[in-house]
DOTOR-945836 format. One record per residue (C-alpha): residue number from 1; residue in one letter; z, x, y. Coordinates in pm, 1 decimal, always signed. Layout:
BEGIN
> lumtor,vexke,c3,c1,c2
> NUM,A,Z,X,Y
...
***
This chain:
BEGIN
> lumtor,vexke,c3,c1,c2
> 1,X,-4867.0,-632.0,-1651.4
> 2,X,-4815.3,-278.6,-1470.7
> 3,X,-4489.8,-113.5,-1366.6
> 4,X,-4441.1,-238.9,-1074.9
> 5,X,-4476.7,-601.6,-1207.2
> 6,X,-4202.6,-534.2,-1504.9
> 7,X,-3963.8,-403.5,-1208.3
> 8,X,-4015.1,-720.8,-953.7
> 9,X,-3991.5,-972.9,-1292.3
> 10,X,-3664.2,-821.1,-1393.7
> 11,X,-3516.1,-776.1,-1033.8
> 12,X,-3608.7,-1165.3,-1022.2
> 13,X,-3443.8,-1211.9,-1365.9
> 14,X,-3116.2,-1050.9,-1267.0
> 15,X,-3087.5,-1219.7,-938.3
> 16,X,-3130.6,-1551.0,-1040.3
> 17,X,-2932.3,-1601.5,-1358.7
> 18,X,-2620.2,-1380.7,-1182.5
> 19,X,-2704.5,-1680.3,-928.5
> 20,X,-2648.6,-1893.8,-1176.7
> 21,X,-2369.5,-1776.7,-1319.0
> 22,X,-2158.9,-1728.8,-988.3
> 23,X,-2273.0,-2111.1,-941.2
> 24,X,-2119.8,-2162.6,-1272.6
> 25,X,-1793.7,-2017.1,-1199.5
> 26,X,-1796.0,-2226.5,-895.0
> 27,X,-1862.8,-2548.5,-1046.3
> 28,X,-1579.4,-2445.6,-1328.2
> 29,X,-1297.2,-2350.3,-1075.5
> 30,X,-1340.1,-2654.7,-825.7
> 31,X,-1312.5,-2890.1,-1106.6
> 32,X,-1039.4,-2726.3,-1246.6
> 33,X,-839.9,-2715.5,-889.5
> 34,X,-910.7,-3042.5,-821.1
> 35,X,-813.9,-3191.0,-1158.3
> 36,X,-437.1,-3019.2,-1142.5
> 37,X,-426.6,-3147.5,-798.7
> 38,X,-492.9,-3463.6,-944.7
> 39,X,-233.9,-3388.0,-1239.6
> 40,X,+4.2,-3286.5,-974.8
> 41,X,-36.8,-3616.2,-749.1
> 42,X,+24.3,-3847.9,-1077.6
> 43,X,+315.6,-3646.3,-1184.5
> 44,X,+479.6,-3682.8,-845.0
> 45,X,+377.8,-4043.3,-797.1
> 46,X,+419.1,-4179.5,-1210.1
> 47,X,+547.6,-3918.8,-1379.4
> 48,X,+902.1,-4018.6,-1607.6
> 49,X,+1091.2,-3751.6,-1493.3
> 50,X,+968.3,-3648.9,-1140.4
> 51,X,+1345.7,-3716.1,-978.8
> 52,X,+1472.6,-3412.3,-1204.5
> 53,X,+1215.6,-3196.0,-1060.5
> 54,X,+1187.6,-3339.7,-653.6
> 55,X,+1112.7,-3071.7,-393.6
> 56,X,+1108.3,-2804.9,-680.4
> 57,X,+853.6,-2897.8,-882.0
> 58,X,+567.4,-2676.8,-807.0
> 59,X,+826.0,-2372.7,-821.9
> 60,X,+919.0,-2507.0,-1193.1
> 61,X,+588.6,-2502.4,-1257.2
> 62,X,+488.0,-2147.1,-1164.6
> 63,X,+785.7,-2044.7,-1326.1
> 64,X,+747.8,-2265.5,-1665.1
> 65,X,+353.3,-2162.5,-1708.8
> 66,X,+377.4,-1806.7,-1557.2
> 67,X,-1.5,-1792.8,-1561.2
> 68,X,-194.2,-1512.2,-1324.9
> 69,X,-292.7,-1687.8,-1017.0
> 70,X,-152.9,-2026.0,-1076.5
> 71,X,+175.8,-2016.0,-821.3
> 72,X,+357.9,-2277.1,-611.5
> 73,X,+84.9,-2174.6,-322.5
> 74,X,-186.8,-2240.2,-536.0
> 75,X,-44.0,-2533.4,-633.2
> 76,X,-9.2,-2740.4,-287.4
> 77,X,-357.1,-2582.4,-182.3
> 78,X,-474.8,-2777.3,-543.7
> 79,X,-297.0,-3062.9,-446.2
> 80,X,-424.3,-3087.1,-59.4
> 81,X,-759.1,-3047.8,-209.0
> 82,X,-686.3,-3342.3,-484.1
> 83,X,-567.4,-3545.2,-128.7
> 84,X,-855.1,-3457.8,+139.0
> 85,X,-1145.0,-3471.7,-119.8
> 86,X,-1083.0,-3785.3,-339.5
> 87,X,-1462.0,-3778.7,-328.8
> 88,X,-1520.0,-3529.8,-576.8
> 89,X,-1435.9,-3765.7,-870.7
> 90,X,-1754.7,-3862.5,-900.6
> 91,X,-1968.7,-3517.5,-925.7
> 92,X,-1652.1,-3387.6,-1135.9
> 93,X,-1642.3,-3667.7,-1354.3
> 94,X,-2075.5,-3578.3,-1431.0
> 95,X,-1944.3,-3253.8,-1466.4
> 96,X,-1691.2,-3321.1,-1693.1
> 97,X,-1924.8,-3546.7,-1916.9
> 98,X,-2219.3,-3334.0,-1916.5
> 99,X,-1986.2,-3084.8,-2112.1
> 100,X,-1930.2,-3213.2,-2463.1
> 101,X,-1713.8,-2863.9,-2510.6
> 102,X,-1456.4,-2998.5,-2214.3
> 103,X,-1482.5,-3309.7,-2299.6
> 104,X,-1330.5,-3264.0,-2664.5
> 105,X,-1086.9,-2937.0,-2504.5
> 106,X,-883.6,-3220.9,-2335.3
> 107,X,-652.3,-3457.2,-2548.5
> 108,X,-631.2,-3811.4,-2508.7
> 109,X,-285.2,-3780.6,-2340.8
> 110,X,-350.5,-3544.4,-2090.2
> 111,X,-695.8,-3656.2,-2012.2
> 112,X,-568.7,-4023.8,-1929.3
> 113,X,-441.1,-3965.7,-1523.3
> 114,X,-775.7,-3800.7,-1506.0
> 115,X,-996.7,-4107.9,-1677.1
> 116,X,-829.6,-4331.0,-1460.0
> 117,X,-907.5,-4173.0,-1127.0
> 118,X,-1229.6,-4052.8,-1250.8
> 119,X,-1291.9,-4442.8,-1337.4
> 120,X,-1168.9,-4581.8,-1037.4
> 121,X,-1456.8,-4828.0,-863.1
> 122,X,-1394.2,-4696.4,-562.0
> 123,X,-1242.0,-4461.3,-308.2
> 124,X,-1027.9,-4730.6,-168.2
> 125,X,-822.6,-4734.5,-496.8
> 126,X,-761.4,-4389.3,-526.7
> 127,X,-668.2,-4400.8,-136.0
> 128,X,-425.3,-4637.7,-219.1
> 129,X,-270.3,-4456.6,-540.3
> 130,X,-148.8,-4181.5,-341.0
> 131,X,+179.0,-4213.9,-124.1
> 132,X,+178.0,-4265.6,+295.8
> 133,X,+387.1,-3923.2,+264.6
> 134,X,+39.1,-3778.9,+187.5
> 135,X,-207.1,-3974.3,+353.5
> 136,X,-181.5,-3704.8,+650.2
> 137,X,-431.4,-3541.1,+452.1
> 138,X,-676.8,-3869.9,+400.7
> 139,X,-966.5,-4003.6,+561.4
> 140,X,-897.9,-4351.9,+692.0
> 141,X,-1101.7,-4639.3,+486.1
> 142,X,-1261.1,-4703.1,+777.2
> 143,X,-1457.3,-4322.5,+797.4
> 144,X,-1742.4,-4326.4,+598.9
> 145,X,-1778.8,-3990.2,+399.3
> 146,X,-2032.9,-3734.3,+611.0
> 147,X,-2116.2,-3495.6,+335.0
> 148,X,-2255.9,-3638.5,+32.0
> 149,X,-1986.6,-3551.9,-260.0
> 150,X,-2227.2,-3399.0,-495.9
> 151,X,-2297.3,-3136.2,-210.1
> 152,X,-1950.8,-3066.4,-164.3
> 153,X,-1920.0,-3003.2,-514.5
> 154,X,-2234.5,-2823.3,-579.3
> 155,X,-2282.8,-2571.0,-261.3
> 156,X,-1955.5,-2514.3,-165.7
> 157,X,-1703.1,-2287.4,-388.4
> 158,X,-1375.3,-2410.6,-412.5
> 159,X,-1242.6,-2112.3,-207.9
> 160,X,-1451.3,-2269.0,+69.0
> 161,X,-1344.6,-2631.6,+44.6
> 162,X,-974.7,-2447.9,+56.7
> 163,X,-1040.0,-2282.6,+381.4
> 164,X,-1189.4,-2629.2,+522.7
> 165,X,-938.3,-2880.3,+400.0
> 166,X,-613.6,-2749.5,+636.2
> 167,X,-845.0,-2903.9,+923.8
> 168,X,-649.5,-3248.2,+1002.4
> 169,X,-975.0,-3395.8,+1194.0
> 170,X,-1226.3,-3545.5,+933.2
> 171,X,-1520.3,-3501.0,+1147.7
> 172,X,-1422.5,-3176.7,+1249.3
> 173,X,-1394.3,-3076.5,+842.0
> 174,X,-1752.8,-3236.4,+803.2
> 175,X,-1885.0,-3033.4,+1067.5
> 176,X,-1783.6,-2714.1,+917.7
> 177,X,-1912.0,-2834.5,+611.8
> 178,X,-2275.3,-2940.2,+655.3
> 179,X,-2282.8,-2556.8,+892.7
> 180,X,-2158.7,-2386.8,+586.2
> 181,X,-2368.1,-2564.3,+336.1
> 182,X,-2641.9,-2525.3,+604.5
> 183,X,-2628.4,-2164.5,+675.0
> 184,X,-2511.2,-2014.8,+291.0
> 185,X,-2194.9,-1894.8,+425.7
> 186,X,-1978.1,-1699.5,+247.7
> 187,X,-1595.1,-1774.9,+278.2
> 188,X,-1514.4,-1474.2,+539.1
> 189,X,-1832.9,-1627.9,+731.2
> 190,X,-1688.3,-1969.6,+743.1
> 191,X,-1313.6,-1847.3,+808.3
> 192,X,-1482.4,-1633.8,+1130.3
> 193,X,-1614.4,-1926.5,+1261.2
> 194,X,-1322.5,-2203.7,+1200.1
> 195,X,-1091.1,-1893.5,+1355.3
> 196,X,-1388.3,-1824.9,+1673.1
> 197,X,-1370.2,-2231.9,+1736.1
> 198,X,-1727.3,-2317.7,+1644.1
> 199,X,-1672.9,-2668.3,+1602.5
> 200,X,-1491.0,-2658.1,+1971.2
> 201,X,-1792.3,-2473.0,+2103.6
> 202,X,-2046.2,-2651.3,+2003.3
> 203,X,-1912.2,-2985.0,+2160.1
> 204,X,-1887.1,-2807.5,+2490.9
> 205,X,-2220.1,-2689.6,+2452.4
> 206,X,-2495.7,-2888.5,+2646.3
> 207,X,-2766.6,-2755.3,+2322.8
> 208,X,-2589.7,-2782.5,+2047.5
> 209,X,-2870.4,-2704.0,+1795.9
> 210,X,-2943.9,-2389.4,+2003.6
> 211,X,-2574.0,-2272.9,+1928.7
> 212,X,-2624.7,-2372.6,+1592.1
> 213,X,-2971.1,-2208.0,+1546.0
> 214,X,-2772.5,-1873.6,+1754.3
> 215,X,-2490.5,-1873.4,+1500.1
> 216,X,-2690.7,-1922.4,+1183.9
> 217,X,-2875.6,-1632.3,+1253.0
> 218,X,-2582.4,-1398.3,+1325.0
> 219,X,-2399.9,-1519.2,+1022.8
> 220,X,-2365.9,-1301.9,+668.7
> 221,X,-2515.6,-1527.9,+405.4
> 222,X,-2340.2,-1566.3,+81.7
> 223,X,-2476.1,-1331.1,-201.0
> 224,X,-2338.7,-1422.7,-599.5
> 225,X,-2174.8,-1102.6,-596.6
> 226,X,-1963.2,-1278.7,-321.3
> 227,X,-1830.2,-1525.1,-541.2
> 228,X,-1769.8,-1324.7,-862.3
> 229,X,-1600.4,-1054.3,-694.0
> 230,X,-1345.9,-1251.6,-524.0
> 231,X,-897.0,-1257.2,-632.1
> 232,X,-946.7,-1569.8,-757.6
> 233,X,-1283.8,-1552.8,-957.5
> 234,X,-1111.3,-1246.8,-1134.0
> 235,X,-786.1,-1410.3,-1221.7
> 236,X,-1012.8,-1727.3,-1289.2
> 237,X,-1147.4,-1593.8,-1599.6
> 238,X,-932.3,-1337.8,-1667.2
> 239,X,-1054.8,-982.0,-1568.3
> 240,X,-882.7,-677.9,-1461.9
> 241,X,-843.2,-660.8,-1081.6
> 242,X,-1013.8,-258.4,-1065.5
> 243,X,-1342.8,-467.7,-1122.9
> 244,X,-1295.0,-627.5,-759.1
> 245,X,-1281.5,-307.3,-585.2
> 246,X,-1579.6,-85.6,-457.1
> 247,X,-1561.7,+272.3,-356.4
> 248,X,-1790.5,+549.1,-279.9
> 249,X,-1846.4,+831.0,-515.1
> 250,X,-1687.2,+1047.3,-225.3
> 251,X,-1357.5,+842.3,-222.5
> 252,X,-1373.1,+788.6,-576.4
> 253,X,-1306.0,+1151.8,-640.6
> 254,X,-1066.1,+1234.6,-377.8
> 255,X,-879.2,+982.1,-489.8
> 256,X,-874.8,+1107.0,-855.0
> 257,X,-808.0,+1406.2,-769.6
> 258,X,-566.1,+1337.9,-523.7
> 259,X,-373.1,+1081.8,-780.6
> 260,X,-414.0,+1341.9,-1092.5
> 261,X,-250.2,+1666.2,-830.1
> 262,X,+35.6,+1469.7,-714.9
> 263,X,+117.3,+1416.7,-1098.8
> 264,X,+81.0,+1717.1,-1202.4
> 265,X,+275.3,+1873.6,-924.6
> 266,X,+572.5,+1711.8,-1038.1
> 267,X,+868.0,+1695.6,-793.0
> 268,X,+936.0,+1349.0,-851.8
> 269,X,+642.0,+1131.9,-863.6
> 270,X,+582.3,+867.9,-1101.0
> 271,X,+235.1,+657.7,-1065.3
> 272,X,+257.5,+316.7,-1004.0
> 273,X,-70.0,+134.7,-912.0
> 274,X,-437.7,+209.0,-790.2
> 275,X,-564.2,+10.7,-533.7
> 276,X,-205.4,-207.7,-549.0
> 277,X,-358.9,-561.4,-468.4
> 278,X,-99.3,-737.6,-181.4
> 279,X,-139.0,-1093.8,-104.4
> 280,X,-65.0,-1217.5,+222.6
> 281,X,-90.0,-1568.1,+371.9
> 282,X,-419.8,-1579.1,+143.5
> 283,X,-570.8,-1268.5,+226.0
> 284,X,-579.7,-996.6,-7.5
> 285,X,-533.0,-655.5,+82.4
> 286,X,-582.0,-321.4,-137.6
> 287,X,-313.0,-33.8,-130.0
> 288,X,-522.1,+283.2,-237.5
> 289,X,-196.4,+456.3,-424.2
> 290,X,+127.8,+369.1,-493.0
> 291,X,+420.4,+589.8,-661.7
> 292,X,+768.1,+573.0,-691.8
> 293,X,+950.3,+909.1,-622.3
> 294,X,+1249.6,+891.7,-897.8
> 295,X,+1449.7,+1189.7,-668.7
> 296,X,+1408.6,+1038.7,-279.7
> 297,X,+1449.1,+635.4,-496.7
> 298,X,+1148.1,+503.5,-292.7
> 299,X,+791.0,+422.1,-345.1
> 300,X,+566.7,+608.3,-160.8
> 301,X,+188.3,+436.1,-55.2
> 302,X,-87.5,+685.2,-22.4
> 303,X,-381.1,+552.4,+232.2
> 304,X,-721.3,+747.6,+180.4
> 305,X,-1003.4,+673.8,+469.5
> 306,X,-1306.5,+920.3,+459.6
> 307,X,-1323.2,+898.8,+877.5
> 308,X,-1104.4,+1015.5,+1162.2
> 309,X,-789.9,+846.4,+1252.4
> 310,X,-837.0,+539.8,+1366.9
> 311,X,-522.2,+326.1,+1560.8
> 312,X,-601.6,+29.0,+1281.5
> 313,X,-509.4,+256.0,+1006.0
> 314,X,-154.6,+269.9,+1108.0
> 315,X,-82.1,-52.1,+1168.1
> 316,X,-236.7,-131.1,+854.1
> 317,X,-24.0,+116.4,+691.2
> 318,X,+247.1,-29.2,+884.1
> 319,X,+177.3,-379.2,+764.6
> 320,X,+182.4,-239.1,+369.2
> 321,X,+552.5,-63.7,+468.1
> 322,X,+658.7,-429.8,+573.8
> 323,X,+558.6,-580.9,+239.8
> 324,X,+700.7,-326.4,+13.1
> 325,X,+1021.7,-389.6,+205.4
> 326,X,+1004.6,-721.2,+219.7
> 327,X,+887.6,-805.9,-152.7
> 328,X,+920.4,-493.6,-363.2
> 329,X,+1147.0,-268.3,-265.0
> 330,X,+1462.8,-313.2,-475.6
> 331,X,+1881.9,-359.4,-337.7
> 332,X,+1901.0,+7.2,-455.5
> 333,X,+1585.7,+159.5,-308.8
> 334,X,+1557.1,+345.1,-13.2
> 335,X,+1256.6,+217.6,+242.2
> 336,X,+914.2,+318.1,+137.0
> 337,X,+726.1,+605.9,+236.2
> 338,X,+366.1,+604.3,+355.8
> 339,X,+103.4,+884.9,+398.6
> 340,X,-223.8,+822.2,+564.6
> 341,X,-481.3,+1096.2,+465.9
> 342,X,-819.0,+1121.7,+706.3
> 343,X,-1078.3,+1376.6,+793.4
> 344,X,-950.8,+1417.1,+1129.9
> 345,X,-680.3,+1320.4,+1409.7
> 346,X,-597.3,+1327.0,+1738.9
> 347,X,-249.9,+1417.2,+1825.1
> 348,X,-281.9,+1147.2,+2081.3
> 349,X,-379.1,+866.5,+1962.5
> 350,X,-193.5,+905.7,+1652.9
> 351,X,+103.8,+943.3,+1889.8
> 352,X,+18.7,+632.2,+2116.0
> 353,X,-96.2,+444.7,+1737.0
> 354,X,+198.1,+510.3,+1580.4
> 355,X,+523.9,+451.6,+1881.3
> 356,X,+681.9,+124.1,+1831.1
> 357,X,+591.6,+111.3,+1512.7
> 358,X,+949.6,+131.6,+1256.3
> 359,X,+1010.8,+474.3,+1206.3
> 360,X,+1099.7,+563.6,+817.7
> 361,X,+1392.9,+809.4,+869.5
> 362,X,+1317.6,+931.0,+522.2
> 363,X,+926.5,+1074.8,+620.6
> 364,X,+1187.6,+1363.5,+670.2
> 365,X,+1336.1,+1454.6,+342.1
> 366,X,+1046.1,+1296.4,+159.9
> 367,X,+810.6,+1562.4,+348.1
> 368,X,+1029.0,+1858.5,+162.5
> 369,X,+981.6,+1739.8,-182.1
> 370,X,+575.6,+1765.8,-114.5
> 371,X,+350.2,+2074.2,-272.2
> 372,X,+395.3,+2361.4,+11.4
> 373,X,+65.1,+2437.2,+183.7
> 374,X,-18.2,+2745.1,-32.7
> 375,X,-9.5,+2512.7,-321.8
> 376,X,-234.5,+2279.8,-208.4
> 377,X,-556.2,+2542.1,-52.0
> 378,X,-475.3,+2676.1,-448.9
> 379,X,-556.3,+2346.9,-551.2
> 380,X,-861.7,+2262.2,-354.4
> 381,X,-990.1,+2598.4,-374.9
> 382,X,-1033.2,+2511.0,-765.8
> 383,X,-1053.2,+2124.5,-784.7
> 384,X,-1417.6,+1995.7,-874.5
> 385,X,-1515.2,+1685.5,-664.0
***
């Protein structure tokens, strides 16, 4: 064995068992959504006290386990996915049993909704177990299943069958499936082409596998990275959120330095979060700084891009103002603050960018309490990057 065969046996090490372990992860989460979807569905339909708990259960719920992750949104997407994919009980039951470690983690009494359904002869009597308040969300007895449910469970993540089972039309959700499945897909990829109408365009298409064979090879196939660096994966098994986020060395140490100068500067700041993760409507978004200024009584967001000024950056900007007033920002706070920092601007477009947009009336007074010029050429005339 030479060099260059050690290198290409270890590259082919580390890709394949980080392969396996994002598949891992996969396998892990879907069961685990789909079996609290399932817990969730027998609660609501059997459960002894359900009437104390009605339209407010999943908010009891969030509130009562006050777990990272798990909330009342998570919840109905668990559910929905318990409802549209009744299916899965039979790859997530040979999951379950493969695994004499789960197997003995569950108890008798809480694993007995799940050995029922996962029992059940067929998916006719799980169709019927669940109410006509839900069947919205059910393929009719007479549609055959189009995927095979060990492929479902197997090549798509759970974060994918989430993105797919909103879609009301069964044969519309198959058709996104076998394409994702087809193609390797990662979740942004499939989201693109649900939100670009892929499924509408192909059936107006006279050559539909040339559209398909055109769109598979403009897609981003899904790398393992891609599923272990996702929100959910993280809060999944428990890691810190910094681990999702990626930065150049170049931002990196702006953004140290940047972060460690405004503390030491004083005049008010007090740190509050690096790259402040904001969850919107399922999309996550990534706040590069956040303070609160304990004089001015506001928090103040601090956008780094290593480019020009770009019109997106405001309204993005914009869009994290919004939140912090909307879900943060406190009866006795004043609005939030936010700076954009960039390598270069145009007065113009900054102008045009920025009019309609809310103005903050305190951009004003905050402005005062920030280091004067001469302070900050001191500083970068002696900070190390």
């Amino acid at each position: 064995m030479d060099f260059e065969a050690l290198v290409k046996h270890i590259s082919t090490i580390q890709s394949t068992l980080q392969a396996q372990a994002a598949h891992a992860v996969n396998l892990a989460l879907t069961a685990r959504n789909w079996l609290m979807g399932c817990y969730i569905v027998e609660f609501e339909q059997n459960g002894e006290d359900r009437a104390a708990y009605g339209e407010q259960l999943l908010k009891k719920l969030e509130q009562r386990l006050n777990v990272k992750g798990l909330n009342e949104r998570r919840f109905r997407e668990f559910r929905r996915l318990y409802l549209v994919y009744p299916q899965l009980k039979e790859p997530i039951a040979q999951y379950l049993l493969a695994g004499s470690e789960i197997r003995h983690t569950l108890s008798a009494e809480f694993a007995e909704p799940i050995r029922r359904l996962l029992t059940a002869k067929s998916d006719d009597e799980i169709r019927r177990s669940i109410t006509a308040e839900s069947s919205q969300y059910i393929q009719s007895a007479q549609n055959r299943w189009i995927t095979p449910p060990e492929k479902l469970f197997s090549r798509l993540s759970s974060t994918h069958l989430n993105a797919i089972s909103p879609i009301d039309n069964p044969i519309k959700r198959a058709f996104y499936e076998m394409e994702a499945i087809r193609g390797c897909w990662s979740v942004k990829e499939l989201e693109r082409q649900i939100n670009s109408l892929y499924y509408e365009r192909s059936g107006l298409s006279k050559n539909k596998e040339a559209l398909s064979a055109l769109v598979q090879r403009q897609t981003t196939p899904l790398h393992p990275k891609d599923i272990i660096n996702t929100p959910v994966t993280l809060e999944f098994l428990g890691l810190n959120d910094r681990a999702l986020v990626t930065e150049s060395d170049l931002e990196q140490s702006i953004l140290d330095n940047l972060q460690h100068f405004l503390l030491e500067m004083g005049h008010g700041f007090c740190f509050e979060a690096r790259q402040k993760r904001i969850l919107i409507d399922g999309d996550y978004f990534f706040a590069d700084l956040v303070f609160y200024h304990r004089i001015l009584k506001c928090h103040v967001i601090v956008e780094l891009k290593i480019d020009k000024f770009r019109h997106e950056y405001a309204s993005q900007l914009n869009l994290y103002l919004n939140y912090f007033k909307a879900e943060v920002m406190q009866p006795d706070d004043n609005p939030p603050v936010g700076i954009l920092l960039c390598t270069e601007k145009g007065d113009t477009l900054v102008k045009y960018a920025t009019a309609g947009l809310d103005p903050n009336i305190f951009v004003q007074k905050y402005m005062i309490e920030l280091p004067t010029e001469e302070e900050i050429k001191k500083f970068i005339s002696t900070a190390n990057y």
